[in-house]
PDB file of N, CA, C and O in Angstrom, chain B, residues numbered from 101:
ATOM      1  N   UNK B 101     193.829  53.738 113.675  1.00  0.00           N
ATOM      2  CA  UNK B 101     192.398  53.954 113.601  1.00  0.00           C
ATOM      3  C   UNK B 101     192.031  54.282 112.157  1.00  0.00           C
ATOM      4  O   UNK B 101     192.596  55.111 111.444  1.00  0.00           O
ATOM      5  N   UNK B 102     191.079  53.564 111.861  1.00  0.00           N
ATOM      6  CA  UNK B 102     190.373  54.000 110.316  1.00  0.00           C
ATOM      7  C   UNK B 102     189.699  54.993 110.126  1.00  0.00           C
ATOM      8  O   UNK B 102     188.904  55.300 111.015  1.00  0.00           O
ATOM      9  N   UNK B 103     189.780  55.768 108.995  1.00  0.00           N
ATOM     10  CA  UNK B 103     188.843  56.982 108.793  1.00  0.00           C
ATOM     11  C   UNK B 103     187.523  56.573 108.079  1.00  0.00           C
ATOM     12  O   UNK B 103     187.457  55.757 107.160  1.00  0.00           O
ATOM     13  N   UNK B 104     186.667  57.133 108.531  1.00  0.00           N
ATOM     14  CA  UNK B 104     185.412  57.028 107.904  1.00  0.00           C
ATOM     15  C   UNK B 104     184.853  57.917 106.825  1.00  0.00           C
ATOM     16  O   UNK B 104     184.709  58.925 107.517  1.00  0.00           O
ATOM     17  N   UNK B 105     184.554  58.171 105.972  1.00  0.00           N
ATOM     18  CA  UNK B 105     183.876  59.187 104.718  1.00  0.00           C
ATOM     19  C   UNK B 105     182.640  58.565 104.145  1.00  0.00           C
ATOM     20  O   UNK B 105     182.406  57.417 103.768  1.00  0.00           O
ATOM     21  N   UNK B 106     181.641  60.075 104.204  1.00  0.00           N
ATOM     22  CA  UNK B 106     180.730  59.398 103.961  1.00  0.00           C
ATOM     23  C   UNK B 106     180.779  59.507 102.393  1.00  0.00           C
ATOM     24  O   UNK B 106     181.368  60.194 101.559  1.00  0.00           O
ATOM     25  N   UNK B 107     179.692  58.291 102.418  1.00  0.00           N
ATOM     26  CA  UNK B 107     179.866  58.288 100.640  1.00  0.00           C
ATOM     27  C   UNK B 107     178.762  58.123 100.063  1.00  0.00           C
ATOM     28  O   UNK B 107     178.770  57.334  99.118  1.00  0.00           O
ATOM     29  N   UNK B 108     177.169  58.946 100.508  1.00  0.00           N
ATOM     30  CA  UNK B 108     175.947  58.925 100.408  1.00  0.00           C
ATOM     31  C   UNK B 108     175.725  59.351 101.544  1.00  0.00           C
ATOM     32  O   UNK B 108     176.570  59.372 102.439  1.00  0.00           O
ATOM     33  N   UNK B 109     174.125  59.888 101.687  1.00  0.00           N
ATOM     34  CA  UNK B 109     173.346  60.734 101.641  1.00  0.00           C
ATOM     35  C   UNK B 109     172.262  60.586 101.989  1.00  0.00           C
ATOM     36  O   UNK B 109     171.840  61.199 101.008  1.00  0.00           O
ATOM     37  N   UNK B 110     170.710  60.133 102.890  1.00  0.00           N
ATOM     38  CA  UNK B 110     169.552  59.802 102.251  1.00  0.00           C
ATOM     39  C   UNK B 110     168.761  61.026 103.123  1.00  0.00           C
ATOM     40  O   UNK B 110     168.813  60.555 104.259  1.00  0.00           O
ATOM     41  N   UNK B 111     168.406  61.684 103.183  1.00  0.00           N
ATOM     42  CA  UNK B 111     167.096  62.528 104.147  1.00  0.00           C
ATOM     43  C   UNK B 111     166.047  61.897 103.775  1.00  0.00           C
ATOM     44  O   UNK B 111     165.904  61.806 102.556  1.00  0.00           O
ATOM     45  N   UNK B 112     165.011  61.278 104.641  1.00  0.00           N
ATOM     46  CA  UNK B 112     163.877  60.923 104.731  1.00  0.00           C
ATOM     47  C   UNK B 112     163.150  61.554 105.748  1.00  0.00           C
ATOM     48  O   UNK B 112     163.613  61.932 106.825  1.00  0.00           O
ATOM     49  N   UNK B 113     161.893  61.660 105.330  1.00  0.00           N
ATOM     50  CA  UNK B 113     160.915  61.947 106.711  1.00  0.00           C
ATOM     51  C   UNK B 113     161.210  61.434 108.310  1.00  0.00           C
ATOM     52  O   UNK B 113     162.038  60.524 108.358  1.00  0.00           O
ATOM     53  N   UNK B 114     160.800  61.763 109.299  1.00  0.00           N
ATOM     54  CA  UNK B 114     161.252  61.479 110.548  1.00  0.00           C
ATOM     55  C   UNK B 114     160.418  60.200 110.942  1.00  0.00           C
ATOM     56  O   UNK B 114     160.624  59.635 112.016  1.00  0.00           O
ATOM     57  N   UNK B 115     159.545  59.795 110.116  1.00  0.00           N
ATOM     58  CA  UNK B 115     158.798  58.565 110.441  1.00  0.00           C
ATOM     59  C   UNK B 115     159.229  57.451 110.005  1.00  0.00           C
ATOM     60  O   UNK B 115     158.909  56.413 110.584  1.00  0.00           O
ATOM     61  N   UNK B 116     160.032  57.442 108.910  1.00  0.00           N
ATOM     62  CA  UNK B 116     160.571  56.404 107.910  1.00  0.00           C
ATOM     63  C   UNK B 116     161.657  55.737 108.777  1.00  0.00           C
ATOM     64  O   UNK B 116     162.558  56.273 109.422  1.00  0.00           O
ATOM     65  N   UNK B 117     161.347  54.436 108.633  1.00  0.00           N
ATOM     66  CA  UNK B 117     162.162  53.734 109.134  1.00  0.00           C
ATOM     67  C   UNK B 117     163.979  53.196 108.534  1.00  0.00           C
ATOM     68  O   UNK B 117     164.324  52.932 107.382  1.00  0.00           O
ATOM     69  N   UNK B 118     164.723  53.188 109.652  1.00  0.00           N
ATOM     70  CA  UNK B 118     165.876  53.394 109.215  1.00  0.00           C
ATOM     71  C   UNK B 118     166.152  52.772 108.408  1.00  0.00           C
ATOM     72  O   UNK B 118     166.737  53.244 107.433  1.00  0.00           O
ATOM     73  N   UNK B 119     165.797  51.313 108.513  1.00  0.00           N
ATOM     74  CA  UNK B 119     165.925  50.030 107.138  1.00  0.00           C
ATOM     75  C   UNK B 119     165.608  50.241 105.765  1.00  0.00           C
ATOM     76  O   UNK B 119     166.033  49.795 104.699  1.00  0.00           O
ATOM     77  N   UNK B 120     164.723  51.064 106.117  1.00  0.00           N
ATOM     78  CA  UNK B 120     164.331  51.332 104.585  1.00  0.00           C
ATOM     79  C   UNK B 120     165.775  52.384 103.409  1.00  0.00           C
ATOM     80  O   UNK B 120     166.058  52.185 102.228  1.00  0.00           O
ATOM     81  N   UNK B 121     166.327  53.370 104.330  1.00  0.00           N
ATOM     82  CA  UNK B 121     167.312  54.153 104.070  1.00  0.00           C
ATOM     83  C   UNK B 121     168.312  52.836 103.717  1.00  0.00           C
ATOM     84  O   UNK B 121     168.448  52.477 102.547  1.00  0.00           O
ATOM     85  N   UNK B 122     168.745  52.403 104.417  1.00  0.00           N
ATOM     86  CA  UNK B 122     169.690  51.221 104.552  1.00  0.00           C
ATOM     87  C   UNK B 122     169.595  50.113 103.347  1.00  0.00           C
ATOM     88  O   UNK B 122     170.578  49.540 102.879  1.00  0.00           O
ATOM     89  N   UNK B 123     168.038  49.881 102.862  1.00  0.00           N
ATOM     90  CA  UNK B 123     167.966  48.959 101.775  1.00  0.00           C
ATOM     91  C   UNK B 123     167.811  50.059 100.856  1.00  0.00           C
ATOM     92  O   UNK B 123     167.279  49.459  99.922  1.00  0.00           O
ATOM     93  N   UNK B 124     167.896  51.072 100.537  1.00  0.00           N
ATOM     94  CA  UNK B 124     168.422  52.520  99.165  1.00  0.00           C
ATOM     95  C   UNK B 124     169.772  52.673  99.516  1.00  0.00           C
ATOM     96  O   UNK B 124     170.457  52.914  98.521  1.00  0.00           O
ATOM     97  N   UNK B 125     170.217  52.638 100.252  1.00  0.00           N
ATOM     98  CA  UNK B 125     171.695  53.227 100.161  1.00  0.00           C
ATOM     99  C   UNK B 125     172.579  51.939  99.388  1.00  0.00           C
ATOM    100  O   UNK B 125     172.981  51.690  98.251  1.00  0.00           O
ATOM    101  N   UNK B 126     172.620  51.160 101.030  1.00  0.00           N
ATOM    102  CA  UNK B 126     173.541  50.280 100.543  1.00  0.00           C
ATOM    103  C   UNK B 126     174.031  49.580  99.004  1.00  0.00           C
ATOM    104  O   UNK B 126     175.241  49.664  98.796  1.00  0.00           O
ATOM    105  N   UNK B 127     173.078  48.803  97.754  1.00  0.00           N
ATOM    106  CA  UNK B 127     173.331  48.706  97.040  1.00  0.00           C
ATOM    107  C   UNK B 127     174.375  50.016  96.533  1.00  0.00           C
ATOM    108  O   UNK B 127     175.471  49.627  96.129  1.00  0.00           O
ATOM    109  N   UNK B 128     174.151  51.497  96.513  1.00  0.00           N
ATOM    110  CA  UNK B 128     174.992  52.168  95.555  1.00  0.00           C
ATOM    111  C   UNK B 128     176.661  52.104  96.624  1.00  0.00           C
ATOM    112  O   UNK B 128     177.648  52.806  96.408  1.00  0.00           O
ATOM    113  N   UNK B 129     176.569  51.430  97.341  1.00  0.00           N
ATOM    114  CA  UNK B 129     178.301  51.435  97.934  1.00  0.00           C
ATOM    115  C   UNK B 129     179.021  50.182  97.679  1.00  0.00           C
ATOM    116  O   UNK B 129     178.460  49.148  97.315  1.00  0.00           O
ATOM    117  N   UNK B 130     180.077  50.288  97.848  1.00  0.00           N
ATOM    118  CA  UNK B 130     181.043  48.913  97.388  1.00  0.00           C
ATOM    119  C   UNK B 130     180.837  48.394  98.857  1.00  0.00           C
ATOM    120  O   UNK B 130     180.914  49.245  99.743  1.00  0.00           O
ATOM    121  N   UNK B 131     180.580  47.071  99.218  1.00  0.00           N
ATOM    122  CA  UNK B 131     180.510  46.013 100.259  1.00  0.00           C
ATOM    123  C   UNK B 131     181.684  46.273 100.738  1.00  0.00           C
ATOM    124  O   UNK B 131     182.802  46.368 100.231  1.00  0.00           O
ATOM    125  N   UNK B 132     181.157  46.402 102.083  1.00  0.00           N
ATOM    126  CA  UNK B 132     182.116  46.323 103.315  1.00  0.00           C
ATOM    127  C   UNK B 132     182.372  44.962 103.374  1.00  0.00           C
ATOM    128  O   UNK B 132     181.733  44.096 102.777  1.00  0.00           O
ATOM    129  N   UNK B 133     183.658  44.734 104.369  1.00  0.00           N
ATOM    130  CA  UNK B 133     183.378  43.342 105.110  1.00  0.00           C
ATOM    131  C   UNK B 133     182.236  42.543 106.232  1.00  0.00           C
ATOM    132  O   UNK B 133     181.677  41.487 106.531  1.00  0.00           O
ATOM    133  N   UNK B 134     182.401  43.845 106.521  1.00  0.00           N
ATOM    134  CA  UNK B 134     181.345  43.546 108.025  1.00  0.00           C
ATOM    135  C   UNK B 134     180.624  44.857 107.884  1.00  0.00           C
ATOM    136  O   UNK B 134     181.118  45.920 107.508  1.00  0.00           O
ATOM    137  N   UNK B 135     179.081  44.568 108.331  1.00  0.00           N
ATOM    138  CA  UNK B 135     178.058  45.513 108.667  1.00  0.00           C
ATOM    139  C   UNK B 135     177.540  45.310 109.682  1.00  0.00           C
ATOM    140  O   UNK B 135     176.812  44.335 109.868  1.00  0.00           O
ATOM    141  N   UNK B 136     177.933  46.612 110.977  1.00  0.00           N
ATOM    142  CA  UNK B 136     177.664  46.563 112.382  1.00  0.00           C
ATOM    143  C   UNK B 136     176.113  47.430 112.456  1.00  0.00           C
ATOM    144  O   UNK B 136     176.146  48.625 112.162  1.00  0.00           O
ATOM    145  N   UNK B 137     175.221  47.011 112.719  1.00  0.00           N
ATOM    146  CA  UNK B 137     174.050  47.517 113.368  1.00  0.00           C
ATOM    147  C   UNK B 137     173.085  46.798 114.175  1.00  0.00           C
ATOM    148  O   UNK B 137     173.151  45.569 114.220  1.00  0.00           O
ATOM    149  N   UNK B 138     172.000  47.570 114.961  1.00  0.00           N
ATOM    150  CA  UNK B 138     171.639  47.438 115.824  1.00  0.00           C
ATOM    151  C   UNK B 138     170.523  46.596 115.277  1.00  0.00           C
ATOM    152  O   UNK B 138     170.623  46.172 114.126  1.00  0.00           O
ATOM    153  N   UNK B 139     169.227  46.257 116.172  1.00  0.00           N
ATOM    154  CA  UNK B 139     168.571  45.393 116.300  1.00  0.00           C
ATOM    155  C   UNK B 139     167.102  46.118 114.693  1.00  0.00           C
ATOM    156  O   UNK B 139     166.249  45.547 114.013  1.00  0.00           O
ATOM    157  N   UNK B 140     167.496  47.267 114.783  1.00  0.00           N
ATOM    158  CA  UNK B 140     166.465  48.092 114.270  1.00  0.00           C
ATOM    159  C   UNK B 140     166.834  47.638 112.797  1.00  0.00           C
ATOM    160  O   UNK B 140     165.978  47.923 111.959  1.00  0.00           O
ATOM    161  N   UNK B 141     168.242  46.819 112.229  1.00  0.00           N
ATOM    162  CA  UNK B 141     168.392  46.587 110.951  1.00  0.00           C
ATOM    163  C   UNK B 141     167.868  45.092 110.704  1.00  0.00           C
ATOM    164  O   UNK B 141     167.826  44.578 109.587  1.00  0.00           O
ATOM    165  N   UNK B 142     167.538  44.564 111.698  1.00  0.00           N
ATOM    166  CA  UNK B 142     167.201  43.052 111.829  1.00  0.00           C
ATOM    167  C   UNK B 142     166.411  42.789 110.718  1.00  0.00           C
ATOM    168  O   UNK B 142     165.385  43.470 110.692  1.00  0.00           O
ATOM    169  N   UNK B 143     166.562  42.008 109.776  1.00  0.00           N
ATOM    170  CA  UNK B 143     165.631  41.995 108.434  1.00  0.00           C
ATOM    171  C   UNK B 143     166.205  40.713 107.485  1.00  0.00           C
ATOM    172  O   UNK B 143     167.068  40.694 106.607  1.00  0.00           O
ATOM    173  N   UNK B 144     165.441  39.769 107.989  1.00  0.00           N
ATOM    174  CA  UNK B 144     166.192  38.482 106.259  1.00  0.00           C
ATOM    175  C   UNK B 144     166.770  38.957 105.259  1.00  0.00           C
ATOM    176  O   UNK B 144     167.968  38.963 104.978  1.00  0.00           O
ATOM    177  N   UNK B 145     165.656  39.468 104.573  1.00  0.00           N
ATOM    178  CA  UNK B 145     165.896  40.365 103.636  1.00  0.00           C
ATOM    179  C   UNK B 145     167.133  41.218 103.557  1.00  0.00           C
ATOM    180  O   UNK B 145     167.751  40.972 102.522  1.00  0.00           O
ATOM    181  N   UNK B 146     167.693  42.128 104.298  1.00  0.00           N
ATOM    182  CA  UNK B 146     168.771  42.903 104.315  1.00  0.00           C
ATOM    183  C   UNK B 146     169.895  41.895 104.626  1.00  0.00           C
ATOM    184  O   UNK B 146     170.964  41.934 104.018  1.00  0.00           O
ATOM    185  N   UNK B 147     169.700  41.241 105.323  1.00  0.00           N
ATOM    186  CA  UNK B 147     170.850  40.167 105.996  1.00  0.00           C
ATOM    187  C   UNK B 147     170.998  39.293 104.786  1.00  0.00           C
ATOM    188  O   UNK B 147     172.177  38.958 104.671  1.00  0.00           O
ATOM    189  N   UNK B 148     170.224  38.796 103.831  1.00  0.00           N
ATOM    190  CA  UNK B 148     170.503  37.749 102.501  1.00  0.00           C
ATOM    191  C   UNK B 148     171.595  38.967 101.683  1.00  0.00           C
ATOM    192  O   UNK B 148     172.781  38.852 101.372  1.00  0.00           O
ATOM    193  N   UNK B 149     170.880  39.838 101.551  1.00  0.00           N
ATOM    194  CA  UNK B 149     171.442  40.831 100.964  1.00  0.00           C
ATOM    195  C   UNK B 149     173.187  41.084 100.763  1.00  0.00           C
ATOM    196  O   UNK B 149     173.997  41.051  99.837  1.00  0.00           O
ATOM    197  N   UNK B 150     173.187  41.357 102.279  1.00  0.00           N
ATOM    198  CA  UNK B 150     174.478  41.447 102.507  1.00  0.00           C
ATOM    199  C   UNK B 150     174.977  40.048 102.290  1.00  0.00           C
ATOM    200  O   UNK B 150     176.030  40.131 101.658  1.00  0.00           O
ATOM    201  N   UNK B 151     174.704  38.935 102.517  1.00  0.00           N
ATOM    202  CA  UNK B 151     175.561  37.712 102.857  1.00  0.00           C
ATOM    203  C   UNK B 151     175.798  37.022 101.243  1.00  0.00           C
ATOM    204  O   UNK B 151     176.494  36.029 101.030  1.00  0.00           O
ATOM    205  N   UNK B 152     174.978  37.873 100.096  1.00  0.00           N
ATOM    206  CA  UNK B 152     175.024  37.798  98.366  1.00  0.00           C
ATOM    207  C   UNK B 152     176.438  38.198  98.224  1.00  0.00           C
ATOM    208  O   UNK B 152     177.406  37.671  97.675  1.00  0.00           O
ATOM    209  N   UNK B 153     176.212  39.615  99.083  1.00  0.00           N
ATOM    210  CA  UNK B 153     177.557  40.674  98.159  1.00  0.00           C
ATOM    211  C   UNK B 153     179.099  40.522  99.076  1.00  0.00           C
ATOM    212  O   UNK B 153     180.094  41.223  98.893  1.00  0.00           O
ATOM    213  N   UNK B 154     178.951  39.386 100.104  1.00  0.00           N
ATOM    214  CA  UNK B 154     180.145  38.966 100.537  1.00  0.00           C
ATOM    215  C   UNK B 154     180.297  39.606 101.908  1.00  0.00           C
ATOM    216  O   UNK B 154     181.213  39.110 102.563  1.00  0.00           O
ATOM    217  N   UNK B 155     179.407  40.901 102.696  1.00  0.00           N
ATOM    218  CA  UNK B 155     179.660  41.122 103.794  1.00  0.00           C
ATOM    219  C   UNK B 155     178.733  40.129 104.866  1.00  0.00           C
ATOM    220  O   UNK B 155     177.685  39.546 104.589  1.00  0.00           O
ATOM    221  N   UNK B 156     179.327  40.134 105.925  1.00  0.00           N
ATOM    222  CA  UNK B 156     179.168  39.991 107.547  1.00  0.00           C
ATOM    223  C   UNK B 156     178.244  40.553 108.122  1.00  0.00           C
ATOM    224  O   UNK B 156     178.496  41.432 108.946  1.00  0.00           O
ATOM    225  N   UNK B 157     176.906  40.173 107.820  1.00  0.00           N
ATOM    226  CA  UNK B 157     176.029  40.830 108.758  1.00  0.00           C
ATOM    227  C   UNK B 157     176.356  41.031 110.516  1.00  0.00           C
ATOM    228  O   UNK B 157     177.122  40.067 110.505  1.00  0.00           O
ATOM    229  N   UNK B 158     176.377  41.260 111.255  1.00  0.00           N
ATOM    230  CA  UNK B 158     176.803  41.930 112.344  1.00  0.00           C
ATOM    231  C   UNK B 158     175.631  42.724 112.801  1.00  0.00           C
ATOM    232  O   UNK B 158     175.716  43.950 112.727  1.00  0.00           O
ATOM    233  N   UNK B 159     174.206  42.005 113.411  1.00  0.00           N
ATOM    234  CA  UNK B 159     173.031  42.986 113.788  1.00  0.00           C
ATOM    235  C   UNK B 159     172.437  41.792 114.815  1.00  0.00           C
ATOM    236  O   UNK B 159     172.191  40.587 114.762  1.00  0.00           O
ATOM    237  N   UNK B 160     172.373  42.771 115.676  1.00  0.00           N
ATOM    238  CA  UNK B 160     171.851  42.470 117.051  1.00  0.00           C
ATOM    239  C   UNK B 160     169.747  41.710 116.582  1.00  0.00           C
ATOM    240  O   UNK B 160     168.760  42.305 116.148  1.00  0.00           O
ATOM    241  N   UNK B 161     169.937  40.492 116.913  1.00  0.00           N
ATOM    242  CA  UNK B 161     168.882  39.780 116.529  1.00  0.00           C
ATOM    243  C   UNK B 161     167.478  40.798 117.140  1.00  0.00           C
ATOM    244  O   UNK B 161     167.841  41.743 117.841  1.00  0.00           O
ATOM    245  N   UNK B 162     166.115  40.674 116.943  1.00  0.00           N
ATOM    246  CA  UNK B 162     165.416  41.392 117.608  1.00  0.00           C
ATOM    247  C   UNK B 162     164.807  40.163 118.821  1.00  0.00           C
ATOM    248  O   UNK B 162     164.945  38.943 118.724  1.00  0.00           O
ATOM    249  N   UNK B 163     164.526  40.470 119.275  1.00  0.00           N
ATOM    250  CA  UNK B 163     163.869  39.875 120.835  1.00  0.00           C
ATOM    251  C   UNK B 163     163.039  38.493 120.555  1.00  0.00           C
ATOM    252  O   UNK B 163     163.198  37.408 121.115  1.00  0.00           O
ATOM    253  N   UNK B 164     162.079  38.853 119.495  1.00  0.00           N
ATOM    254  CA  UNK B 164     160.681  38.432 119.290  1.00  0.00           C
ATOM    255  C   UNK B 164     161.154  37.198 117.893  1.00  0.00           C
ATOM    256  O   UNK B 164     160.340  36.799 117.061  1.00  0.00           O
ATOM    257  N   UNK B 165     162.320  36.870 117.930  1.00  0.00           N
ATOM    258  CA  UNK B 165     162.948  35.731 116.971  1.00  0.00           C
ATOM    259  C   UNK B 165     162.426  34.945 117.286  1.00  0.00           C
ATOM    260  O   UNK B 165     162.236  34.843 118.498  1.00  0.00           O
ATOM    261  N   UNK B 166     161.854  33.865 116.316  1.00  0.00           N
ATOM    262  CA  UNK B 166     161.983  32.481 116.290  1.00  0.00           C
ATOM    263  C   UNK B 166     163.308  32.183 116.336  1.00  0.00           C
ATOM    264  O   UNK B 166     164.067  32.037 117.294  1.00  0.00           O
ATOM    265  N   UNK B 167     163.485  32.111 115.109  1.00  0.00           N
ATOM    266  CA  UNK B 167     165.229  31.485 114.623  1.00  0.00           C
ATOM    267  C   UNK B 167     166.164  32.748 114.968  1.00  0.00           C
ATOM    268  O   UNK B 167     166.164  33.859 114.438  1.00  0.00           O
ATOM    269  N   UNK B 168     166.938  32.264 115.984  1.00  0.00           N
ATOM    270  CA  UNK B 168     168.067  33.732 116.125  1.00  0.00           C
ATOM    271  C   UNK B 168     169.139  33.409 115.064  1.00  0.00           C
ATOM    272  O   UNK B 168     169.771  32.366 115.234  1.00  0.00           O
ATOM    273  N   UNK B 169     169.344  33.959 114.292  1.00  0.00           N
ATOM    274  CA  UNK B 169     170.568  34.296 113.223  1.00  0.00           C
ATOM    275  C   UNK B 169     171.842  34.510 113.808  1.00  0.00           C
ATOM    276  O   UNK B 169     171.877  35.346 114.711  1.00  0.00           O
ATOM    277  N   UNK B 170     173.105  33.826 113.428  1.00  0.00           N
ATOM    278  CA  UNK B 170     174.598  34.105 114.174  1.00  0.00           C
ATOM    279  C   UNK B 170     174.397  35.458 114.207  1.00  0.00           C
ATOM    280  O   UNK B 170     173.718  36.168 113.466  1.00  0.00           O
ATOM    281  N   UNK B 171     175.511  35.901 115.779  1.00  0.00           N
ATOM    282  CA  UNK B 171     175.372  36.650 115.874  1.00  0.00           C
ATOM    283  C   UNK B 171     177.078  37.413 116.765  1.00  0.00           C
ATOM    284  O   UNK B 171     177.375  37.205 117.942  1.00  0.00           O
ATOM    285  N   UNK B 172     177.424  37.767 116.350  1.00  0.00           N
ATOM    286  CA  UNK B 172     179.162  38.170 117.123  1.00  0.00           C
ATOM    287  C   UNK B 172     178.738  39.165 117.876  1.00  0.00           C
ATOM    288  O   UNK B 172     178.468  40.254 117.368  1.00  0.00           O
ATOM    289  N   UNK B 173     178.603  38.903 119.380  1.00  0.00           N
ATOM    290  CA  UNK B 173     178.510  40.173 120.046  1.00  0.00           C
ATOM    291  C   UNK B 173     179.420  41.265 120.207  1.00  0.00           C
ATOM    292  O   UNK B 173     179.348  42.494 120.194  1.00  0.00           O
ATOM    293  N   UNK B 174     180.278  40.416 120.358  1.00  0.00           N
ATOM    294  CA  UNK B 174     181.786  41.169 120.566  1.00  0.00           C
ATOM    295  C   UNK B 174     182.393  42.310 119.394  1.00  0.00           C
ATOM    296  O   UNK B 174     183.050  43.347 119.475  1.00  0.00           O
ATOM    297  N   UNK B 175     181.842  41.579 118.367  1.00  0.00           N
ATOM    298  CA  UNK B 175     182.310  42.933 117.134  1.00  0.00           C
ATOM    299  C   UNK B 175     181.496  43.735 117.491  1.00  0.00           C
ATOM    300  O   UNK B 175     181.427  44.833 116.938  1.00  0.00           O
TER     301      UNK B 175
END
């Protein structure tokens, strides 16, 4: 089993949406392979992002898609 450490930080208000934390954080970490989240990270934008710096988006499409984006359920 792998250990996890965190390696950042963000407190935001309780209204702020999680993506937004997620597009500040991520740039300051070294790219994972794969990035597992839920439907709430669903975002072109974040998903180009990741697929620049070499990781695996891994996010549950949202409902209301036109175009559903690959998607590995299983990871």
């Amino acid at each position: 089993m792998s250990r996890v450490r965190v390696a950042a930080v963000l407190l935001t208000p309780g209204q702020v949406s999680d993506i937004s934390g997620a597009r500040s954080l991520l740039p300051t970490m070294p790219p994972p392979e794969d990035l597992i989240a839920d439907k709430a990270y669903d975002a072109d934008d974040l998903r180009a992002f990741l697929t620049r710096q070499g990781t695996r988006p891994v996010i549950s499409p949202m409902p209301n898609r036109r175009a559903i984006p690959p998607f590995d359920p299983v990871a």
